[in-house]
C-alpha positions as CSV (number, residue, x, y, z in Angstrom):
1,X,-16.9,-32.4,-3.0
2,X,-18.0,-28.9,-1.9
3,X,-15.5,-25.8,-2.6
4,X,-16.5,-22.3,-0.7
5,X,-14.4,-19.0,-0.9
6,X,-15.0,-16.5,2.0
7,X,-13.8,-12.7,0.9
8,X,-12.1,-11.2,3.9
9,X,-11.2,-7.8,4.6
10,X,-7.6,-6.6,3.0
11,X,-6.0,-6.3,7.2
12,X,-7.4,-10.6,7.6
13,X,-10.3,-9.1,9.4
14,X,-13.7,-11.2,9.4
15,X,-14.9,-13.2,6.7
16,X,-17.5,-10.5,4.7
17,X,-19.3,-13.0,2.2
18,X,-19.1,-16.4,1.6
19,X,-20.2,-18.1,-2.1
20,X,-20.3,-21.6,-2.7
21,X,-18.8,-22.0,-5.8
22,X,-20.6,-24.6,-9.0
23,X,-18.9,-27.7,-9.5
24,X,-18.6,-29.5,-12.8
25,X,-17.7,-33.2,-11.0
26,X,-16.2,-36.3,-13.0
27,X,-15.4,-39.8,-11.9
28,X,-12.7,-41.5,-12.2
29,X,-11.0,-44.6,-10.5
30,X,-13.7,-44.5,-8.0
31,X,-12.9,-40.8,-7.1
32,X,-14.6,-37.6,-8.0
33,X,-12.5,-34.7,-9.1
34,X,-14.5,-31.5,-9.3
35,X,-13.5,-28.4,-12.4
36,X,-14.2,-24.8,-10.0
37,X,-13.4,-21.3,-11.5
38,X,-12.2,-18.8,-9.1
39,X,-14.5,-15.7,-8.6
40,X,-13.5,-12.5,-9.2
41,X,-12.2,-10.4,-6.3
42,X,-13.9,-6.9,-5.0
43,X,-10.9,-5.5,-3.3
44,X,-11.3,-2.1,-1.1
45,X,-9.5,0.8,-2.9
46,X,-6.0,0.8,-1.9
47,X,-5.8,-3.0,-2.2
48,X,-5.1,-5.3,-4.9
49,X,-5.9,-9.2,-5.9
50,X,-3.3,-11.4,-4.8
51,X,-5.4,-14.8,-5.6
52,X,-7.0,-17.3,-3.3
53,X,-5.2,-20.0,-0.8
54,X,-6.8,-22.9,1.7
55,X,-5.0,-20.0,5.2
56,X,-6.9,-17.0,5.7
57,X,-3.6,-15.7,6.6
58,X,-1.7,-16.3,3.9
59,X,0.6,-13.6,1.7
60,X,1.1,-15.6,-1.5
61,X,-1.6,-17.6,-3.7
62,X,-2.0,-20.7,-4.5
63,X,-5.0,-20.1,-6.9
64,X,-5.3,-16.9,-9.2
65,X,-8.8,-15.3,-9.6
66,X,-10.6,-16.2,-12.7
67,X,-8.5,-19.5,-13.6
68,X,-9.9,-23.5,-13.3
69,X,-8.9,-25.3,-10.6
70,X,-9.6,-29.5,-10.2
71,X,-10.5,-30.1,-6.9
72,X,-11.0,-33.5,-4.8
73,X,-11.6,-32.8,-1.6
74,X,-13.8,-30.5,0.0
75,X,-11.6,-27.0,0.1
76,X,-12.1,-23.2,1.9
77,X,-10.3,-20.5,0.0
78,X,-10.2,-17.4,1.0
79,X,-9.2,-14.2,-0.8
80,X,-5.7,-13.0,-0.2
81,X,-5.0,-9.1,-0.7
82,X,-2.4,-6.6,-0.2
83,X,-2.1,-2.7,-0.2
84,X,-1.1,-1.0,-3.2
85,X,2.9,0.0,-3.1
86,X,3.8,3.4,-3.7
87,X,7.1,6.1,-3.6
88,X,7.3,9.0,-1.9
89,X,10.2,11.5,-3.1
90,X,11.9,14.4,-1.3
91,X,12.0,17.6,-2.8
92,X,14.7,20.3,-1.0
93,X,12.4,22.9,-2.5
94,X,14.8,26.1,-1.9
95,X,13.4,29.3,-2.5
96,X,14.4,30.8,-6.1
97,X,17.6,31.6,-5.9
98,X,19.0,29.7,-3.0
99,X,20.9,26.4,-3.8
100,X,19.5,23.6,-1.7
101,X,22.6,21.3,-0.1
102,X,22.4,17.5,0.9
103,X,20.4,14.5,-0.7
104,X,17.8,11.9,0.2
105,X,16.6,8.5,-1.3
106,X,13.0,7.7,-2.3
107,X,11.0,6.1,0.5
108,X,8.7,2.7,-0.3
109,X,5.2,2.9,0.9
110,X,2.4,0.2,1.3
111,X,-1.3,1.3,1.5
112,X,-2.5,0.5,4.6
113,X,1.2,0.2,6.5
114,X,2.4,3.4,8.2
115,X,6.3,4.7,8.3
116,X,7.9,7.9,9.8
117,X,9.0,10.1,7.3
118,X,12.9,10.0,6.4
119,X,14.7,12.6,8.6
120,X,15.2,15.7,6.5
121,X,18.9,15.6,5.2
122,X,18.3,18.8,3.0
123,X,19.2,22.5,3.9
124,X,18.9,25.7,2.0
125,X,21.7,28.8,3.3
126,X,19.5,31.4,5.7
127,X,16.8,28.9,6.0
128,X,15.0,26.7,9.1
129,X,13.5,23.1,7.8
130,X,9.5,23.7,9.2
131,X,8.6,20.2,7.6
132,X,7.2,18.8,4.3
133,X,4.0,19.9,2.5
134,X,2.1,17.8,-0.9
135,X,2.9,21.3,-3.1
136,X,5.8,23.3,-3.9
137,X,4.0,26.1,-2.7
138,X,4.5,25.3,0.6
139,X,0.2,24.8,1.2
140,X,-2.4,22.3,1.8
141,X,-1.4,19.6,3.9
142,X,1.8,19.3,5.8
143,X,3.9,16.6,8.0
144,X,6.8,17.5,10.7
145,X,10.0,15.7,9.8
146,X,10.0,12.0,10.7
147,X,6.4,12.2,11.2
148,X,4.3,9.3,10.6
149,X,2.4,8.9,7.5
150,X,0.0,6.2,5.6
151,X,-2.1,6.2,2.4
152,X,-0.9,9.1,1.1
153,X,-2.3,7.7,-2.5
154,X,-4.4,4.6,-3.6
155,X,-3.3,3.9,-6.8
156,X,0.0,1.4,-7.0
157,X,2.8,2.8,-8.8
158,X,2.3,6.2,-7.8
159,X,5.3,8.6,-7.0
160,X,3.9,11.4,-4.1
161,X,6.3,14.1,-4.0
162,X,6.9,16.0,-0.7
163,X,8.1,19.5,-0.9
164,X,10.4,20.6,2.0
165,X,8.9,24.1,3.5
166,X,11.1,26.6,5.1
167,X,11.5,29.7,6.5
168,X,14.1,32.0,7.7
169,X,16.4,31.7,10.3
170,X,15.8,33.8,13.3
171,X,18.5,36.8,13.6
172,X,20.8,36.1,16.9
173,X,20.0,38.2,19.9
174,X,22.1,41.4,20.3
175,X,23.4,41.7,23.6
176,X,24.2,45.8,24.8
């Protein structure tokens, strides 16, 4: 009875190493049942361990990393991943003074999946939305509204706040 994991890339991409795993065999009945411990995973940053199953595409595990499996036929597992989840939250981010009107939820991320932003649902009186920025300072980097975004963090859990940006609205033309 022979066992091998392959380690894939987190997207299902090509197999990257491939270890054949020790066997501690017994006999029993005329059959041989084998005792294998599931490697540890290296998982690109971003990613997490999901475990190990027999379908390089598969999303759930049938085998955790680090636990005993018995074995009796000869088995590929391959190592399932999946990108870090993560929250993004909308801040109106008025300027001092002005009272910011409207609401919006918290948008779920995955690491490696990309979404448009939510449409900006915020306003702030005198004020033109001109998109969302990682600071309340309104610098560094910045997204239009419903623009779309990916791995804005690697670490699972996180929350990234977006800060809305504005600036004033344009006087109306005076017609003589």
């Amino acid at each position: 009875t022979n066992a091998k994991v392959i380690s894939q890339t987190p997207s299902g991409g090509t197999a990257s190493t491939e270890t054949t795993l020790p066997l501690t065999c017994n006999k029993y009945n005329g059959g041989t049942t084998c005792n294998i411990t599931s490697p540890s995973m290296e998982v690109l940053t971003g990613y997490h361990a999901i475990g190990y199953a027999t379908s390089a595409s598969a999303t759930t595990s049938s085998w955790n990393e680090n636990t005993l499996k018995t074995v009796s036929t000869d088995a590929t597992y391959y190592a399932i991943t999946a990108g870090n989840t993560y929250t993004i939250r909308f801040n109106a981010n008025c300027p001092s003074g002005i009272t910011s009107t409207g609401t919006m939820s918290n948008m779920a991320m995955t690491y490696g999946t990309s979404r448009n932003l939510t449409a900006n649902a915020f306003g702030c009186a005198g004020r033109v939305f001109d998109g969302w920025t990682l600071n309340a300072e309104g610098t560094g980097e910045t997204f239009a509204d419903e623009e779309s975004v990916n791995n804005l963090t690697t670490t699972s859990g996180d929350i990234v706040d977006l800060y809305g940006r504005w600036r004033l609205t344009p006087p109306s033309p005076t017609i003589s």
